[in-house]
DOVEXZA-287417 format. One line per field, with one value per residue (C-alpha): residue number from 0; x, y, z negated. Coordinates in Angstrom, 3 decimals. Layout:
residues N
sedren: (NUM	...) .
xx: (X	...) .
yy: (Y	...) .
zz: (Z	...) .
***
This chain:
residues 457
sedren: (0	1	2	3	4	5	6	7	8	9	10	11	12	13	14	15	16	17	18	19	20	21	22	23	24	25	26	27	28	29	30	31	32	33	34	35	36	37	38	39	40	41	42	43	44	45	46	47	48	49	50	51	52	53	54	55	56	57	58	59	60	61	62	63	64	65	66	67	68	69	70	71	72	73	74	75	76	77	78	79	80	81	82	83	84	85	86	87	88	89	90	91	92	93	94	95	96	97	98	99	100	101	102	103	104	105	106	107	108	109	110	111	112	113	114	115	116	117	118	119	120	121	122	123	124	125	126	127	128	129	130	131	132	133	134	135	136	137	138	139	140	141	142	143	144	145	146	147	148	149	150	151	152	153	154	155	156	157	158	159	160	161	162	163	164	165	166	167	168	169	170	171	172	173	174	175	176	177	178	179	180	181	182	183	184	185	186	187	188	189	190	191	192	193	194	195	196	197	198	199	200	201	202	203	204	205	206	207	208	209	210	211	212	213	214	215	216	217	218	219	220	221	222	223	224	225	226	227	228	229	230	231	232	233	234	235	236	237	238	239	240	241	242	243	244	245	246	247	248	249	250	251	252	253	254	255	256	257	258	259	260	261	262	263	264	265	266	267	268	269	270	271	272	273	274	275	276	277	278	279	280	281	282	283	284	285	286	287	288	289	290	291	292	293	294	295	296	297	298	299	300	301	302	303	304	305	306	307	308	309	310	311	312	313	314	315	316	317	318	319	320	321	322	323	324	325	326	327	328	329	330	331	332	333	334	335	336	337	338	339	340	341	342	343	344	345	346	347	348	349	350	351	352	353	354	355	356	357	358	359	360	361	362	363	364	365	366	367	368	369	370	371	372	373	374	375	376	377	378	379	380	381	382	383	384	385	386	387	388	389	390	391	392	393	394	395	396	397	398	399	400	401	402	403	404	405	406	407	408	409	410	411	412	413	414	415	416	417	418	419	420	421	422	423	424	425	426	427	428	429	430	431	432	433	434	435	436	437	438	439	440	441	442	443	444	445	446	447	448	449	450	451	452	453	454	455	456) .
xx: (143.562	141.548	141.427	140.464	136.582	134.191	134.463	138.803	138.319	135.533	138.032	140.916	138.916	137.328	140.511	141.625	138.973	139.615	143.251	142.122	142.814	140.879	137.988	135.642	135.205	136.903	133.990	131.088	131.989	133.279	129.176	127.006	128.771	128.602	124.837	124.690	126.946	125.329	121.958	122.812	125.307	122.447	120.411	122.964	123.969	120.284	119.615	122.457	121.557	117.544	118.527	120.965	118.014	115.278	117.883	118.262	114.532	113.509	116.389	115.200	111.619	112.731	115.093	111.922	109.870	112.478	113.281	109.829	109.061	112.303	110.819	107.624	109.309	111.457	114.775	116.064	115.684	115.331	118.825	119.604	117.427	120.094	123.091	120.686	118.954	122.866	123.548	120.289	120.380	124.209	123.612	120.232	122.292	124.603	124.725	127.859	127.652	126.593	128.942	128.714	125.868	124.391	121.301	119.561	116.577	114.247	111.622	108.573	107.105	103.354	101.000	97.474	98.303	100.731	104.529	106.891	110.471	111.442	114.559	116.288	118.950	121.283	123.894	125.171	126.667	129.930	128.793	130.664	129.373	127.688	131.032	132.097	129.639	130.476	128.091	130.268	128.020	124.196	122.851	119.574	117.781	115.078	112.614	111.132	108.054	107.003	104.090	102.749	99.751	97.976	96.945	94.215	93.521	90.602	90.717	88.155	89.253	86.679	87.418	86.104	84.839	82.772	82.714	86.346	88.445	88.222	91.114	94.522	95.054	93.354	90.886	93.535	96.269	94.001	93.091	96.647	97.317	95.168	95.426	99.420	97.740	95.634	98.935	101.230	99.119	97.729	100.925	101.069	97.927	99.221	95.980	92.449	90.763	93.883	93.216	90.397	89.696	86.343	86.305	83.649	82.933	81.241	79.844	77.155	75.199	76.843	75.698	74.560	73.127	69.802	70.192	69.024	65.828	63.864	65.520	63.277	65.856	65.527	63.751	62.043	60.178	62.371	62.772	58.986	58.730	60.117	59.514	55.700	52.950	50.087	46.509	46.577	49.508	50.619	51.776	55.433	56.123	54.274	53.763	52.233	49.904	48.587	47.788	44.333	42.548	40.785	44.420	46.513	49.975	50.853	54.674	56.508	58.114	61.065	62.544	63.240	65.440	68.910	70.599	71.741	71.367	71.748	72.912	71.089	68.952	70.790	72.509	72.205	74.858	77.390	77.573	78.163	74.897	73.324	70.089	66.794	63.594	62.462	63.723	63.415	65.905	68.896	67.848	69.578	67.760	67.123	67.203	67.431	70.503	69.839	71.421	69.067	67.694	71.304	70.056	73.858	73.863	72.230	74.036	75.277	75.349	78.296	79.152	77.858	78.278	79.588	78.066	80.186	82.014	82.250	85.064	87.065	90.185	89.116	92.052	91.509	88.066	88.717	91.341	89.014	85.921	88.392	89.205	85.408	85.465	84.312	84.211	80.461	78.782	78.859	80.893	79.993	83.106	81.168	79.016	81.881	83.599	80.223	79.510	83.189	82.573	79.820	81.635	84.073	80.885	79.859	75.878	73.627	74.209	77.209	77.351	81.370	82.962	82.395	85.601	87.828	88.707	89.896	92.899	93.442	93.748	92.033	93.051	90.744	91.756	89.488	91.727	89.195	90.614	89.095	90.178	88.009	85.842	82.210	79.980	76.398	74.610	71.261	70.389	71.854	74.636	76.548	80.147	80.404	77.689	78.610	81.953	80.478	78.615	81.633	83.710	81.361	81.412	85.045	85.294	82.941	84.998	88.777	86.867	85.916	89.598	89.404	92.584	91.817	94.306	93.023	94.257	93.569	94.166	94.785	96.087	94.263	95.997	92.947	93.613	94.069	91.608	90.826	88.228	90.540	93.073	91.212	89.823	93.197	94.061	97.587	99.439	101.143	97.919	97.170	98.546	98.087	98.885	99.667	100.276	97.878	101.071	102.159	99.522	100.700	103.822	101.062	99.193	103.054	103.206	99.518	100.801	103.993	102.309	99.251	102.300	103.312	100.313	99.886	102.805	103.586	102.264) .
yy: (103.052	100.459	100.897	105.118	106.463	106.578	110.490	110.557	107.979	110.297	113.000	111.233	109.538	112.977	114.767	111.822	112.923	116.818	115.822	114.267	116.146	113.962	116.346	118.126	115.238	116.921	120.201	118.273	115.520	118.934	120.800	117.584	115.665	118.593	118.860	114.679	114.649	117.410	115.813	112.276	113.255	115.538	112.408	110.411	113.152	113.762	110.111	109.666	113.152	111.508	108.207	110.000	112.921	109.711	107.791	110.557	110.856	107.282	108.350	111.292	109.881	106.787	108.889	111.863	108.549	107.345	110.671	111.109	107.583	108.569	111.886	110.397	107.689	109.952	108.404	111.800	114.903	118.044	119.135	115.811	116.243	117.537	115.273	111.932	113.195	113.088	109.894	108.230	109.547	108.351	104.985	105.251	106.572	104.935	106.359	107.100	109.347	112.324	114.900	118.002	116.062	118.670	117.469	119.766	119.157	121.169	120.624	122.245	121.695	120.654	123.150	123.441	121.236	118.663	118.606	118.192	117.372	119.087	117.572	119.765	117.938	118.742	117.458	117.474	114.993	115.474	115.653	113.080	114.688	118.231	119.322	119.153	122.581	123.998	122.734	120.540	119.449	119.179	120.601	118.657	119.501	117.358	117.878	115.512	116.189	113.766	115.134	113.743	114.804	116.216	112.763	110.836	106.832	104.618	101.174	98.715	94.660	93.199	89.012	85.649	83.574	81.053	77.609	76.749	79.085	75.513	74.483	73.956	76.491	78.952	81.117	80.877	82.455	85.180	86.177	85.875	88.485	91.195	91.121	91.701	94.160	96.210	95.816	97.638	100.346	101.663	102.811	105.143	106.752	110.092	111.351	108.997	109.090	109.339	105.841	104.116	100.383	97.911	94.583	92.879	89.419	87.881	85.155	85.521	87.616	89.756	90.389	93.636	92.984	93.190	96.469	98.258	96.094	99.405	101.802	102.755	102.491	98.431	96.984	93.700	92.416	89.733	88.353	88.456	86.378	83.350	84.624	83.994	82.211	81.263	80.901	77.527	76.135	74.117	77.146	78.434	81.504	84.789	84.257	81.220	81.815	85.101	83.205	82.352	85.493	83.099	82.707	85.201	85.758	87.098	88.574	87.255	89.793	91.497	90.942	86.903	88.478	87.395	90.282	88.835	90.994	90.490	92.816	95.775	96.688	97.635	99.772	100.654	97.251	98.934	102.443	103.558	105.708	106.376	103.964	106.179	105.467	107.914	105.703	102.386	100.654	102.384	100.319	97.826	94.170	92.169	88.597	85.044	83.249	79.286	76.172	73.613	74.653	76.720	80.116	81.921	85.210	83.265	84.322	80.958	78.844	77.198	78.255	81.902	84.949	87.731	91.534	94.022	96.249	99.815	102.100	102.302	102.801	100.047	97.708	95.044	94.944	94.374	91.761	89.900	90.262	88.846	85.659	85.008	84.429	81.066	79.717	79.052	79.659	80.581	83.302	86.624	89.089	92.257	92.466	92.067	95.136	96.978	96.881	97.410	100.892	101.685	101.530	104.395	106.703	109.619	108.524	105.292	102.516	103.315	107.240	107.370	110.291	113.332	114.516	117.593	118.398	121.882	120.141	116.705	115.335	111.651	108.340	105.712	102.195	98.842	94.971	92.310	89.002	85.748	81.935	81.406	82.427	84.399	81.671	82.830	86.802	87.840	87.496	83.852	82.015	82.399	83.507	85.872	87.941	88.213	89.446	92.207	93.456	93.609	95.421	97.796	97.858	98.139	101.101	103.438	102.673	103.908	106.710	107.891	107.473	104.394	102.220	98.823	95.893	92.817	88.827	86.173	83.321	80.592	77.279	74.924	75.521	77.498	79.922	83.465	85.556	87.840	90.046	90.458	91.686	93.562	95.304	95.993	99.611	98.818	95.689	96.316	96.156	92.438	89.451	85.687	83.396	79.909	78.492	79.987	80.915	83.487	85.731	87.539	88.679	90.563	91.926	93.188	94.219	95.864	97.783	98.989	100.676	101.825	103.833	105.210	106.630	107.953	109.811	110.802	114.343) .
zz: (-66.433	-67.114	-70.546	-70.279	-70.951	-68.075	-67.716	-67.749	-65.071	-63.272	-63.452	-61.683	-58.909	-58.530	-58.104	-55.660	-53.497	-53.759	-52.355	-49.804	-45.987	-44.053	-42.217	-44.325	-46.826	-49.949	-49.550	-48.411	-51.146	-53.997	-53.127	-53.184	-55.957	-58.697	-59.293	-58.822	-61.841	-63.804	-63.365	-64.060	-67.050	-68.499	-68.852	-70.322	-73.249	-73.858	-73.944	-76.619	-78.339	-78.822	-79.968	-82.910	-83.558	-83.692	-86.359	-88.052	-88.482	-89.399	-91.921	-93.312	-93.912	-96.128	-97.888	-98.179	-100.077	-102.036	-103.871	-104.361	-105.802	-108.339	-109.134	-109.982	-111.737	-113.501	-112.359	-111.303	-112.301	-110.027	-110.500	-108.388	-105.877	-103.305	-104.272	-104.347	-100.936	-99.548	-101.136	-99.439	-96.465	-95.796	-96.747	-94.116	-91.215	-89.280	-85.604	-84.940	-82.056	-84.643	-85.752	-88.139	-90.373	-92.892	-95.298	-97.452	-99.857	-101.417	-104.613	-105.237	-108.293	-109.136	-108.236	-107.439	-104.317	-105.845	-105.305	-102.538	-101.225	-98.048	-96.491	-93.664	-91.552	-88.766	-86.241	-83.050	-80.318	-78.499	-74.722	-72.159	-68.563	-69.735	-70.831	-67.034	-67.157	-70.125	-72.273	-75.043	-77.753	-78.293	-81.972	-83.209	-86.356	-88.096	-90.991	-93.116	-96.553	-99.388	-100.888	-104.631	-106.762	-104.090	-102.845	-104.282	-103.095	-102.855	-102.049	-101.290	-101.387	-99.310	-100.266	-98.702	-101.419	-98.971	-99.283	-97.189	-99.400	-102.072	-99.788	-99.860	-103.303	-100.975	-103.741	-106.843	-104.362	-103.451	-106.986	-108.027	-105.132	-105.713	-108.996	-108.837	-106.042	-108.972	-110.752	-108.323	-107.646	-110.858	-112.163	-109.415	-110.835	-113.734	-113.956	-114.552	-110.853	-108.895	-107.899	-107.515	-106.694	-105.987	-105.260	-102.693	-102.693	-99.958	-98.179	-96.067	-98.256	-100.840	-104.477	-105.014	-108.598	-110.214	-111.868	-108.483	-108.275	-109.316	-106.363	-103.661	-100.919	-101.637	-98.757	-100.003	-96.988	-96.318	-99.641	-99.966	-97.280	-99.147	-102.343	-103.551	-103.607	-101.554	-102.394	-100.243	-102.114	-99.017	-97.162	-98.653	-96.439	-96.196	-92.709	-92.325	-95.712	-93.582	-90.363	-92.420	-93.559	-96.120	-97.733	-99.680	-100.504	-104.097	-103.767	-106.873	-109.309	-108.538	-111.560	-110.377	-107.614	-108.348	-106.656	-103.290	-100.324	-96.540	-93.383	-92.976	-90.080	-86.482	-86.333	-89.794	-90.360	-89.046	-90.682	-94.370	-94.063	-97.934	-98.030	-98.122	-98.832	-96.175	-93.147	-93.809	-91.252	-93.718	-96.367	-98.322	-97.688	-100.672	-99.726	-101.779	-100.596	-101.548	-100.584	-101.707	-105.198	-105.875	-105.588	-104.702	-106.752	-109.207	-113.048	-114.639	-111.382	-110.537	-107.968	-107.467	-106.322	-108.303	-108.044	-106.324	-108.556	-107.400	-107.585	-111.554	-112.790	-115.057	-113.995	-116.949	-116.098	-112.229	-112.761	-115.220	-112.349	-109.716	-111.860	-111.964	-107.884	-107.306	-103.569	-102.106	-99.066	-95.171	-93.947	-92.518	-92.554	-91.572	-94.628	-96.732	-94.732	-94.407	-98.470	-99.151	-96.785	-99.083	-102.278	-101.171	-100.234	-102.427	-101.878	-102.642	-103.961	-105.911	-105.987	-105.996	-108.284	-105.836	-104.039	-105.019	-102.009	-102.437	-104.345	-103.127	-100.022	-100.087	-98.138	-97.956	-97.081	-96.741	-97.443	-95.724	-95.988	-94.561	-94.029	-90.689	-87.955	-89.056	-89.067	-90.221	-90.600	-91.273	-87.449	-87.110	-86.617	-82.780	-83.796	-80.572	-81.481	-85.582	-84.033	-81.482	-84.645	-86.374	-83.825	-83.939	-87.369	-87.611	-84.852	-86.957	-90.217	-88.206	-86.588	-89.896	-91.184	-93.013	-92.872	-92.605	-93.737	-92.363	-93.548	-91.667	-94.551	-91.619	-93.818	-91.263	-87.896	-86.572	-83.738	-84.934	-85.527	-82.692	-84.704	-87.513	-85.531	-83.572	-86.888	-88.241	-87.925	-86.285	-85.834	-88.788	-90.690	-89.576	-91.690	-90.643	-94.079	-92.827	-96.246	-99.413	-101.413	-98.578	-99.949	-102.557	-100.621	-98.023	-100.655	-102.076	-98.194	-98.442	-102.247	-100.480	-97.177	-99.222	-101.750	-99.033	-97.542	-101.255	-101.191	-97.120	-96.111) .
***
């Protein structure tokens, strides 16, 4: 007996007691044990008949994927649609509790709103206690859609090029990575625009570039400050030439401004709002970044900053503006996420191609990788506040549905980086790299989720 399942053994020890002639145990023992049985044996058949549904789910939506991703690839054809969904979706589920397994798929081909594989399953368990009631088996049916065409991407790599990424093979790992990033994702791009990447570089300030000089929304107070000269030449600042009304300060031409700019004002840093003219705390700050007489975003220094290059499809020209990176610089993570924001909106600075959304759906994702803690900003240099900024920052970008992948390149035994993972949009979205050559297999991590979220309905 030993050997027997749980409910022949039930059965037996229940009939022992049925026999038994002792009082009233058999009918007080025959009313109360019935519904204990039902209600505890209903949990345990449901409990099996979820985990086998939830399997066959998790199932259903890699196999969905993978017959899109062969579709698009042209592996299949549709008259294999059904017999490859089979094939997937056997080798994906293994729960053996299921019985009477039925899969069913079904293409529609591009239309207005893209194409799609619908794939129907069912099953059922064989109940262990509900059959005591009459109820033998529990049926389950699950649904899963890959949708194509319909979905159009924009990325923006937001990447550290401050001073500390010189270490340890740190900067020539990153650009290996997102160029073999560019790589994966632009053959998933059939039609020009399907895809669209920019790359941010940034240290504390980021490079906007010197062909905006003339835009009204440019806010040059601050570089003015710094940049002129005084009728006293021993003053250097616009401030302290003024505190004399006998002195003057002449602003120097805008067209010496080598492009850098800094945070904008609160809370204007921490929003993708379109610069205007018309209220000046949206406005982009124009500001000379120098160390010494290096002026940062300075063409032809070595080091510098390069401009940020919006949104194209232009992947030669990316990957070639990616091997220019050269490390320099404090860091400040939130104006590399802020600017990399900007480039996927529709208004000033960069004017992104307007959005078709009467035929595509859109997903927008941000990459911000780092190799330390945020060390300098426009409004000084205490790491706690830089990060409350940035938080902010980061909560405005999810709430807006922006995914954001966050790397925390961490090669010098740091602790990990609490604002990057707090800006990740799941902890699936956070990466710590403890050695430089780990990170091209996140990016490869970063390609693969971002396909997916091309592709998923």
């Amino acid at each position: 007996m030993k050997n027997q399942p749980a409910v022949v053994r039930l059965q037996s020890i229940l009939g022992s007691f049925g026999r038994s002639d002792q009082g009233n145990i058999a009918i007080l023992f025959a009313i109360a044990v019935v519904p204990v049985i039902t209600f505890v044996g209903a949990a345990v058949d449901y409990t099996r008949a979820n985990t086998a549904r939830s399997s066959m789910q998790s199932a259903m939506d890699s196999a969905s994927l993978m017959l899109a991703k062969d579709l698009q690839d042209g592996t299949i054809n549709t008259s294999q649609i059904t017999q490859k969904a089979q094939d997937y979706f056997k080798a994906l589920y293994t729960n053996p509790d299921a019985k009477s397994v039925g899969v069913t798929a079904t293409y529609t081909a591009a239309s207005g709103n893209g194409s799609k594989i619908e794939i129907a399953g069912n099953g059922k368990i064989d109940t262990s206690f509900m059959k005591l009631v009459g109820i033998p088996d529990i049926n389950f049916n699950v649904n899963a859609t890959s949708a194509w065409g319909n979905v159009r991407m924009r990325v923006a790599m937001a990447l550290d090029v401050t001073g500390s990424m010189r270490d340890d093979g740190k900067m020539p790992a990153m650009q290996t990575a997102a160029k073999s990033l560019i790589d994966q994702l632009s053959p998933l791009a059939k039609n020009p625009g399907d895809i669209y990447i920019s790359v941010v570089p940034f240290a504390k300030d980021v490079n906007l570039g010197t062909s905006y000089r003339n835009e009204t929304w440019i806010d040059w107070s601050l570089w003015e400050e710094t940049n002129g000269t005084c009728s006293n030449t021993s003053y250097t600042t616009k401030t302290t030439c003024r505190q004399n009304v006998s002195r003057t300060w002449t602003p120097a031409n805008h067209n010496t401004w080598t492009g850098c700019v800094t945070d904008r004002t609160k809370d204007y840093d921490t929003k993708n709002t379109p610069p205007s003219s018309s209220d000046q705390q949206t406005m982009v700050v124009a500001e000379e970044y120098v160390s010494g007489q290096e002026k940062y975003c300075k063409t032809g220094n070595d080091p510098y900053i390069p401009p940020i290059m919006p949104l194209s499809y232009d992947w030669s020209a990316l990957k070639t503006m990616i091997g220019t990176l050269q490390p320099t610089g404090n860091t400040n993570q939130g104006i590399g996420l802020a600017w990399g924001w900007l480039t996927l909106g529709t208004g000033a600075p960069f004017n992104a191609p307007a959005k078709d959304s009467a035929n595509y759906t859109y997903k927008e994702a941000i990459i911000l990788l780092s190799d330390g803690l945020n060390t300098q900003n426009r409004y000084g240099n205490n790491a706690s506040d830089i990060d409350a900024r940035q938080k902010i920052l980061c909560d405005n970008a999810k709430a807006s549905n922006i995914t954001i992948y966050t790397i925390h390149v961490n090669t010098g035994g740091d602790p990990t980086s609490a604002v990057l993972k707090y800006c990740a949009s799941g902890a699936d979205k956070f990466f710590e790299v403890k050695k430089a050559n780990q990170t091209l297999s996140v990016f490869n991590s970063i390609g693969q989720s971002l396909a997916k979220l091309r592709i998923a309905k």
